[in-house]
N, C-alpha and C positions, 0 to 999 in steps of 0.2 A: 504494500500500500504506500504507495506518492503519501508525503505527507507535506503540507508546504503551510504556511504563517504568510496570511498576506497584511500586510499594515500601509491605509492609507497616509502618503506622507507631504508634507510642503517642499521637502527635498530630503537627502539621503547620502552617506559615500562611505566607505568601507576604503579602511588605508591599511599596508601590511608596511611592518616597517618603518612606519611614519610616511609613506610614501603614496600618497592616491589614486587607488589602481580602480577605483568607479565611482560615479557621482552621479547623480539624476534631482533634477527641480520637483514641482509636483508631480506624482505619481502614487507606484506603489515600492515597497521593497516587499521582494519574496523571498522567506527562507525555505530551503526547501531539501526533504530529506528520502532517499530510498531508502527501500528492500530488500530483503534476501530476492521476492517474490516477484520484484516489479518487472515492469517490460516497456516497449519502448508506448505501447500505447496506453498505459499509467501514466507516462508522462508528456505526452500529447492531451493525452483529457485534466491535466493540471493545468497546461497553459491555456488548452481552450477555453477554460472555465476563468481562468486568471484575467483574459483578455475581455471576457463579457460580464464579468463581475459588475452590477451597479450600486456602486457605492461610494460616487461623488455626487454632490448638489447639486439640484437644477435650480432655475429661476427660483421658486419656493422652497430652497434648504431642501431638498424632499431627495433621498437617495436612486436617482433616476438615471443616472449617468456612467457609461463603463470609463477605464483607465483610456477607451480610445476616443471615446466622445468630449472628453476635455483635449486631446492632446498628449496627453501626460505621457511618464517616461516608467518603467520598470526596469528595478533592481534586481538582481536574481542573486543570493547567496547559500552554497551548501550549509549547511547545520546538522549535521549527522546526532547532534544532541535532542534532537526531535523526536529521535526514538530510547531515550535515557527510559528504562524502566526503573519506576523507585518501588516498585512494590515487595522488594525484601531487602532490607539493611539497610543503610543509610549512603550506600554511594551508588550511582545509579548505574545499569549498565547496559550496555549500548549493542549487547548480538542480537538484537532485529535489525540492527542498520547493517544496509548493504556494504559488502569490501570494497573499498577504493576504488579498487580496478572496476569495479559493474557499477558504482555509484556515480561516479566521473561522467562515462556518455549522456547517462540517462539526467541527470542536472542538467548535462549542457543541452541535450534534448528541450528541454525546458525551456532555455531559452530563447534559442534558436527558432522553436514552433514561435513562440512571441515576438520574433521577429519577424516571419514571416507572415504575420497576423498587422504587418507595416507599425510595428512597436518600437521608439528607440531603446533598447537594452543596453546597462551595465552590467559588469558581472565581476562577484569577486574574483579570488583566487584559491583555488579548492584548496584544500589541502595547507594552507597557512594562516600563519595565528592573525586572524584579523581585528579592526577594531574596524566598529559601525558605528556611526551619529547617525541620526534620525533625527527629523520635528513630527511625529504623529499628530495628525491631522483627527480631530475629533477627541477626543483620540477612537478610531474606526480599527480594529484589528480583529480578522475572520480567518476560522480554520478551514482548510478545505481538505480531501484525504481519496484516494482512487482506491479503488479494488477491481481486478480483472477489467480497467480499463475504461471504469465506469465512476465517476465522481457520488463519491457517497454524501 
């Protein structure tokens, strides 16, 4: 199961380093985490669903509007901590997330459907210790989650 945190933002960037490897103005930023289980069409139906999300203001404040109908820009960053189980002891652990190697495509999968959805994309850098700013907007922050390819 896709698992991905979508958070409407005013802007967003993710720096490794100190150094700014993605930024985006209003949009959203997406964290987004595989599975052992997933496939490439879990994560086609993450971004499709990412893309037609409404949950920007229209005219009347009223959440009517997807990330494409403002303009806006999305963030996409791995968070393999997505799938932290705490349900025994107290440190969490993380074998329902996918191995590197199968979690890697399938993220960039993610983004790359967002792109071709005429989205501009930033994207972190897998695999390295990031730091995220954010201004959440609303603050709005929605879970979305696939199974067999289909947005639960």
């Amino acid at each position: 199961m896709v698992r991905a945190v979508v958070q409407r933002v005013k802007r967003a960037r993710v720096l490794v380093a100190g150094a700014v490897v993605g930024s985006i103005g209003q949009g959203l930023l997406v964290l987004v985490a595989a599975s052992h289980d997933d496939t490439e069409k879990d994560a086609r139906a993450i971004a499709e669903k990412v893309a037609g999300l409404r949950i920007f203001g229209d005219e009347d404040d009223h959440m009517n509007r997807s990330v494409t109908d403002v303009s806006g820009e999305v963030l996409v960053i791995s968070q393999f901590t997505l799938y932290g189980d705490v349900s025994r002891g107290r440190r969490p652990s993380f074998t329902g997330a996918a191995r590197p190697d199968q979690a890697q495509p399938l993220i960039e999968l993610v983004a790359s459907s967002l792109e071709e959805r005429r989205l501009p994309v930033a994207r972190g850098s897998f695999g390295a210790k990031m730091e995220v700013e954010l201004v959440n907007e609303g603050p709005v922050t929605i879970l979305v989650e696939t199974l067999d390819g289909r947005v639960l």
